[in-house]
C-alpha positions in Angstrom: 0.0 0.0 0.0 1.3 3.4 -0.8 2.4 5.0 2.4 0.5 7.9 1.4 -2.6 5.8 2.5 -0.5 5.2 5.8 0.1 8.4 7.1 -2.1 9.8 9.7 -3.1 12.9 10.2 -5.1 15.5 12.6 -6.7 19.0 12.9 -4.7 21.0 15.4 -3.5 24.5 16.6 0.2 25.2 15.6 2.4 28.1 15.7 4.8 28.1 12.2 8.1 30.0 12.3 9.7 31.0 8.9 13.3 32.1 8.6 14.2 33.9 5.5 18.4 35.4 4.6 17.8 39.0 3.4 19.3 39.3 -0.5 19.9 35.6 -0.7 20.6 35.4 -4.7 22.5 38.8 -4.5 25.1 37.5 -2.0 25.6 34.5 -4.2 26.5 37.0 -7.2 28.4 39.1 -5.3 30.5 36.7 -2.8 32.5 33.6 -3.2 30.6 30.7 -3.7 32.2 28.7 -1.3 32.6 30.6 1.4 28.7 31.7 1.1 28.3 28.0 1.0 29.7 27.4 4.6 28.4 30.5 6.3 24.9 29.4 5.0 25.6 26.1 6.2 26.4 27.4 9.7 23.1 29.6 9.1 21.2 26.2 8.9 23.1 24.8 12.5 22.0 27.9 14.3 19.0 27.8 13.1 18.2 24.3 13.9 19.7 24.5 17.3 17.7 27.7 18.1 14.6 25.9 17.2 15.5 23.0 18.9 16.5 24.2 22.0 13.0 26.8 22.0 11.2 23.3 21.9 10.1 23.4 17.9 10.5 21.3 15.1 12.6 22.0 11.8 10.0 21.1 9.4 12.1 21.9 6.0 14.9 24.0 4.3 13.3 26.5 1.6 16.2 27.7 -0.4 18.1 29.9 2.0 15.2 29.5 4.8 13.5 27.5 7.4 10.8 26.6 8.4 9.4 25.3 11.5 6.6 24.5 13.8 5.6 24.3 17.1 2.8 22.3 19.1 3.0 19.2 17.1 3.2 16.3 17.9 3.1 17.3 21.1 0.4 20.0 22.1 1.6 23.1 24.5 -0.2 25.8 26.0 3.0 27.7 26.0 3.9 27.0 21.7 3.4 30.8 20.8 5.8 31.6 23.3 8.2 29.3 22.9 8.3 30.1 18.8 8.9 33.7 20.0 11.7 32.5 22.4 12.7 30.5 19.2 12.7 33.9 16.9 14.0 36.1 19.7 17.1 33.7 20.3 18.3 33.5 16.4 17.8 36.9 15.8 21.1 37.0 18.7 22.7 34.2 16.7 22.7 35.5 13.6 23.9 38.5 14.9 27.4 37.0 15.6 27.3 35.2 12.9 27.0 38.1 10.8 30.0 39.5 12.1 32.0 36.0 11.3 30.0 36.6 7.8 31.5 40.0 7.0 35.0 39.1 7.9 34.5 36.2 5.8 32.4 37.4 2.4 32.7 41.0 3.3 28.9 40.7 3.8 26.5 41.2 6.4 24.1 38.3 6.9 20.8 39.4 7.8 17.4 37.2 8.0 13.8 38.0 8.5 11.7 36.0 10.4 7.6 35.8 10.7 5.3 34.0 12.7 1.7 32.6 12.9 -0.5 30.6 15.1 -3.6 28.8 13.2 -5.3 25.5 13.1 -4.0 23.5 10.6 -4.5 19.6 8.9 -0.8 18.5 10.1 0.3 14.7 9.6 3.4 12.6 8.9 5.8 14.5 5.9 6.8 12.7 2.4 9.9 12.7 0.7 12.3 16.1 0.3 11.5 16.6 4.0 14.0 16.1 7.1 13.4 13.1 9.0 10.2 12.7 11.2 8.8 16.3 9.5 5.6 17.2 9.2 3.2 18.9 6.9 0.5 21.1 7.1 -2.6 21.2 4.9 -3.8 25.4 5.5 -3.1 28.9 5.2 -1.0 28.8 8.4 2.5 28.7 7.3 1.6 30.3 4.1 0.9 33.9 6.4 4.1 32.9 8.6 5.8 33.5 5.2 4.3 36.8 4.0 4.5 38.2 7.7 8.3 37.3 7.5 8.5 39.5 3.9 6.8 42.6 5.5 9.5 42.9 8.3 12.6 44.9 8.0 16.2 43.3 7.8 16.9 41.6 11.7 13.2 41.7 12.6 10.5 39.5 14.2 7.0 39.9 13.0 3.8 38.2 14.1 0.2 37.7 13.7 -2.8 39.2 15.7 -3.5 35.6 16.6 0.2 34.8 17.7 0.3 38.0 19.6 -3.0 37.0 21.7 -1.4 33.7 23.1 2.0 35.8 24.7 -0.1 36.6 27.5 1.9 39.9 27.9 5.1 38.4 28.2 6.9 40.4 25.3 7.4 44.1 24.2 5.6 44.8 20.7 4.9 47.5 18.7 1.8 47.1 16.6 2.3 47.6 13.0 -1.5 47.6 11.6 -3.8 45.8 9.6 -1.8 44.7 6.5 -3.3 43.0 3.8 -0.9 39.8 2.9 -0.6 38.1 -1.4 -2.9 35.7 -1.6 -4.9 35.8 1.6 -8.4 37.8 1.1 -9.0 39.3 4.2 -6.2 41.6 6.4 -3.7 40.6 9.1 -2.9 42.7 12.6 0.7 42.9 12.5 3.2 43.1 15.3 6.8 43.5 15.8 8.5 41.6 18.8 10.8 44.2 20.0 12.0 41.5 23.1 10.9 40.0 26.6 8.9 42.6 28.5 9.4 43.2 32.0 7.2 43.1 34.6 6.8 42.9 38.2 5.1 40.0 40.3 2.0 42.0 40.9 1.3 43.1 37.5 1.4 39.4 36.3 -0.7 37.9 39.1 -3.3 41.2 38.2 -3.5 40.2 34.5 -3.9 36.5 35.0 -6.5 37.5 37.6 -8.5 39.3 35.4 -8.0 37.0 32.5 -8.9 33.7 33.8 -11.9 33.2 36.3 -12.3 30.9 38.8 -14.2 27.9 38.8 -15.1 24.7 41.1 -11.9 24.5 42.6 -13.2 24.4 46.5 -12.1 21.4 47.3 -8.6 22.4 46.0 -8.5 26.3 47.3 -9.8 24.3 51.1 -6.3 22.0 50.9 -4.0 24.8 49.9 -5.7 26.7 53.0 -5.2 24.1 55.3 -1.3 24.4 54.5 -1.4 27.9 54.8 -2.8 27.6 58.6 0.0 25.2 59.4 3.0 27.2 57.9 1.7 30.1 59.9 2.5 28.1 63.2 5.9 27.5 62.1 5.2 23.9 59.9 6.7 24.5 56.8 4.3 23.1 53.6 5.3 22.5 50.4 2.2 22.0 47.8 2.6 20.4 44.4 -0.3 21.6 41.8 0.3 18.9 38.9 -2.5 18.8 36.2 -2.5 18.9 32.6 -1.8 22.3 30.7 -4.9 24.8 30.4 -6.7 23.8 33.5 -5.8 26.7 35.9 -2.9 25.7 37.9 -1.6 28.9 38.1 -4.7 30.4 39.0 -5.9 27.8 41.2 -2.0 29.7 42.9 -3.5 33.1 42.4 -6.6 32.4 44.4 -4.7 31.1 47.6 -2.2 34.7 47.2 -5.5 36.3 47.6 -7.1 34.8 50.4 -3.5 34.7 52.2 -3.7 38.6 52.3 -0.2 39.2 52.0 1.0 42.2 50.8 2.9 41.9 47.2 6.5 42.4 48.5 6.5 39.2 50.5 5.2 37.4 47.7 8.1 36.2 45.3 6.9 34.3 41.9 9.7 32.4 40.1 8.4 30.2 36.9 10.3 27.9 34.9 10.7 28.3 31.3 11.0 25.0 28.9 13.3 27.9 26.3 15.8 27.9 29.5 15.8 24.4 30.4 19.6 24.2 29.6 19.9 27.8 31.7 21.3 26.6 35.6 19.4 28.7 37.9 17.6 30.4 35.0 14.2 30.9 36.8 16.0 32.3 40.2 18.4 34.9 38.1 15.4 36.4 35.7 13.4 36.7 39.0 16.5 38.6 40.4 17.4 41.1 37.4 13.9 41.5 37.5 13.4 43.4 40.7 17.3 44.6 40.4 15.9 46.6 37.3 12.7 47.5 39.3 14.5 48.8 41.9 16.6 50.7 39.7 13.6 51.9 38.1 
């Protein structure tokens, strides 16, 4: 049976990341072919280990591009973020190796890169893919590639729909309502300008306000019970485990309120799965954090 038959395949939400090399064909007239060749070729490591290490998926190399995906196979609440983390952390790679590139060629390397979160038909890649890719059946990596076009040299650009997802976590600057080839209705635009910073009160407030909460008595009762003995000197420690999306960190919010301590004893430090290779990450973001606050 053809393997085509074989494959299967499923409707799902995805965020696609395309990588593009600014003046591609006019760096191969202008520069040694061979040394283009290896600094493109280095272009493609970075890339891949960027992606990689932002938990996405290289999907395929589009003439001097890439293009990935995140939330596939595996589903994440957090795969708009972690493509931006992807985006945000090659733009810095590319930046040294732009410098290697014009001591090398005599050429700047420069890339743009675009991103967009929709639900696609995504199953099991055919040949001309790398191994264990994917494809998608949609518009969804089709706009990831226009968005990428519309951004200058060195930029980050992405969708109304990617933007919802980043639940405040990065600085953007809105770029409009642009109107994409091919796609009949228009596109809010944004351009990642890097992580934003914010203190623990501000994010517990947003969250607060965002998600409400619901028949989770039972679970606020438990986390009070600790509470009540840590106040007479028994330490607690309280695991919240659960699948992604059904209000952990809320269910965390709620016992902060009903504690009714004051924000500056509160201190919130959260992993991230971008920093996972990071020692310490979580503890040394939480501490520049308030060092720039302080500052501030």
């Amino acid at each position: 049976m053809d393997d085509l038959h074989d494959r299967t395949t499923e409707r799902r939400q995805v965020t696609v990341l395309f990588c593009d090399i600014v003046d591609s064909t006019g760096l191969s007239e202008r520069c040694d072919i061979e040394d283009l060749r290896e600094i493109l070729l280095e272009f493609q490591t970075i890339s891949s280990w960027c992606i990689k290490n932002a938990g996405g998926n290289v999907v395929n190399y589009i003439g001097d591009g890439i293009r990935a995906e995140f939330g596939y196979p595996l589903a994440s609440e957090n795969e708009a973020e972690s493509a931006v983390h992807a985006g945000l952390l090659l733009l810095r790679g590319i930046q040294e190796l732009s410098e290697r590139s014009t001591a090398t060629i005599q050429e700047p390397l420069r890339v743009r890169i675009g991103l967009h979160t929709g639900v696609a038909v995504i199953g099991k890649a055919g040949l001309g893919h790398v191994h264990d890719a994917t494809e998608i059946v949609g518009d969804t990596p089709n706009i990831a590639a226009r968005l990428q076009e519309i951004g200058e040299p060195n930029s980050l650009v992405i969708s109304g729909e990617t933007k919802r997802l980043l639940r405040g976590k990065f600085s953007l600057r809105p770029l409009g309502m642009r109107a994409l080839k091919g796609l009949s209705r228009k596109i809010e635009v944004f351009l990642v300008l890097g992580e934003a910073l914010e203190d623990d009160a501000a994010h517990r407030a947003r969250h607060r306000n965002a998600l409400p909460m619901v028949n989770r008595v039972a679970e606020i009762g438990q986390l009070l019970q600790a509470w009540e003995l840590a106040k007479t000197g028994r330490g607690q420690t309280v695991e919240i485990a659960g699948e992604p999306g059904i209000g952990k960190s809320r269910l965390a919010l709620e016992l902060i309120d009903k504690t009714g301590l004051p924000d500056d004893l509160i201190l919130a430090i959260q992993a991230s799965a971008q920093h996972q290779n990071t020692p310490l990450y979580p503890i040394i973001r939480t501490l520049e954090q308030r060092h720039r606050y302080s500052q501030g």
